[in-house]
C-alpha positions in Angstrom: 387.3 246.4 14.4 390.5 248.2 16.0 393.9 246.7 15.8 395.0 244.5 18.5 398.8 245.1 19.2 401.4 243.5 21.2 404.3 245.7 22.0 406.4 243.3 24.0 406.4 241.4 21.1 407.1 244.5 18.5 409.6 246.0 21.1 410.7 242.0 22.2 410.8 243.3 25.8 408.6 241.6 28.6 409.3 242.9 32.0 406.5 240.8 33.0 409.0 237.9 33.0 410.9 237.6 36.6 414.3 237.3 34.7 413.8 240.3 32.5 417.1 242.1 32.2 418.0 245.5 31.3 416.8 246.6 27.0 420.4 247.7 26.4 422.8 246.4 24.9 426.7 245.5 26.1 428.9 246.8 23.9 432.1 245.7 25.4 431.3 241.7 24.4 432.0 241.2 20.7 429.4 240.7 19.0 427.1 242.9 20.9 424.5 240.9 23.7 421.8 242.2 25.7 422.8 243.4 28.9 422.3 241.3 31.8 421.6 243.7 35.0 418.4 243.2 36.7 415.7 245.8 36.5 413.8 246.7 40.0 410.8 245.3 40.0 408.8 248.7 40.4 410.5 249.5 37.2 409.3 246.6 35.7 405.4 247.2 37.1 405.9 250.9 35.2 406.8 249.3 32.5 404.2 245.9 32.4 401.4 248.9 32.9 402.5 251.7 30.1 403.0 248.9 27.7 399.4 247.5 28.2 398.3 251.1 27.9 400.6 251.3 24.7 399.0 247.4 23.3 395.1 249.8 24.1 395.9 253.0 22.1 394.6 253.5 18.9 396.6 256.4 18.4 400.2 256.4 17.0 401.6 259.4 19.0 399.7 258.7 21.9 401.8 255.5 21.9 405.0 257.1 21.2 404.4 259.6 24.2 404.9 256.9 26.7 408.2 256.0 25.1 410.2 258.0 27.1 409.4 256.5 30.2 409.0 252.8 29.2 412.9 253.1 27.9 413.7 254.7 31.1 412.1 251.9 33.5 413.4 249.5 31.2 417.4 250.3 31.0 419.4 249.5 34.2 420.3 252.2 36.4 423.9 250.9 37.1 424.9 251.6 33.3 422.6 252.0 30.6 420.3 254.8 32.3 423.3 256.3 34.4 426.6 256.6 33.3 427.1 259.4 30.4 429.7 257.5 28.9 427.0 254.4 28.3 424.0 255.7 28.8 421.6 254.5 25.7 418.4 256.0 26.6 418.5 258.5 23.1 419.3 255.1 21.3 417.4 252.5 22.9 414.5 255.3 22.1 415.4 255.9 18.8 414.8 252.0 17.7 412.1 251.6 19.3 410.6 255.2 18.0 411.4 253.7 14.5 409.8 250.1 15.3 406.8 251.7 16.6 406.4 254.1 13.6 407.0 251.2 11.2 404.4 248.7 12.9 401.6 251.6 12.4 402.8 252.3 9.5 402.2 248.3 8.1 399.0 248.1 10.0 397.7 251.4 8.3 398.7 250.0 5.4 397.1 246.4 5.7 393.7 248.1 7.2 393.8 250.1 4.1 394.3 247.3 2.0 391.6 245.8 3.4 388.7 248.3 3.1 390.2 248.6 -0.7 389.0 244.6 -0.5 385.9 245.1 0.8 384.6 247.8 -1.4 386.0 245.9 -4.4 384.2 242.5 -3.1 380.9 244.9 -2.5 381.1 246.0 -6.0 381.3 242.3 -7.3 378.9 241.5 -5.6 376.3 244.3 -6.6 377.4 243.6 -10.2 376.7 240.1 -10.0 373.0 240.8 -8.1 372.5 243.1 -11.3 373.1 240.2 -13.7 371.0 238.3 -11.7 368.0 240.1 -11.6 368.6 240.4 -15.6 368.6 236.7 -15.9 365.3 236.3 -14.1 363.4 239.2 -16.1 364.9 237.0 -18.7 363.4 234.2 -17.2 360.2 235.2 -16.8 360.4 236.7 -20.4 361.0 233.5 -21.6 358.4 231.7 -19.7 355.4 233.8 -19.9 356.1 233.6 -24.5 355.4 230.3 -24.2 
């Protein structure tokens, strides 16, 4: 059975969501909040579409090949994708490069952990179906001596 993924939750973007704001981040409030500029809605279509492509793959760097252009469409173009001097496209995609690695990473690891279950659970299982057969030779045995 193939993974089922959810990247607006892994990512916690939805840009399917009509007050979706831009992915980066406003430096100038202290602590840091989420920047609050709009995102066109074409650039939130992009993005609703490569991230259902991204929640189909079954392939870690196919996924991480549409990063590029999910952070793109999902930064504002009046600061965050724009202006060198705020511009966060390299680190918006460097989190979310990480994040995406570290999800397939854990869901590698808990598929693997799981087929380890299964074989272990198979071999019980044979083991006991051995014993079992032994205990009705036994059976048998003991019935046809008396």
């Amino acid at each position: 059975m193939a993974a089922q993924y959810n990247f607006r939750n892994i990512l916690g973007i939805d840009p399917d969501d009509t007050s979706f704001t831009c992915a980066g981040t406003d430096e100038l409030h202290k602590p840091p909040k989420r920047c609050q500029n709009q995102i066109p809605v074409e650039d939130r279509e992009v993005a609703t579409r490569i991230l259902n492509e991204m929640d189909r793959s079954s392939i870690c760097d196919d996924t991480l090949k549409l990063l590029p252009e999910l952070v793109s469409r999902t930064l504002c173009t009046e600061s965050h994708r724009s202006k060198p001097e705020l511009c966060q496209i390299g680190q918006v995609y460097t989190e979310w490069r990480d994040t995406v690695r570290d999800h397939w990473t854990l869901v590698k690891r808990e598929s693997s952990k799981k087929s380890f279950e299964r074989w272990r659970l198979l071999k019980v299982k044979d083991a006991l179906e051995s014993m079992r057969a032994v205990v009705e030779d036994e059976k048998e045995n003991d019935v046809g001596a008396i």
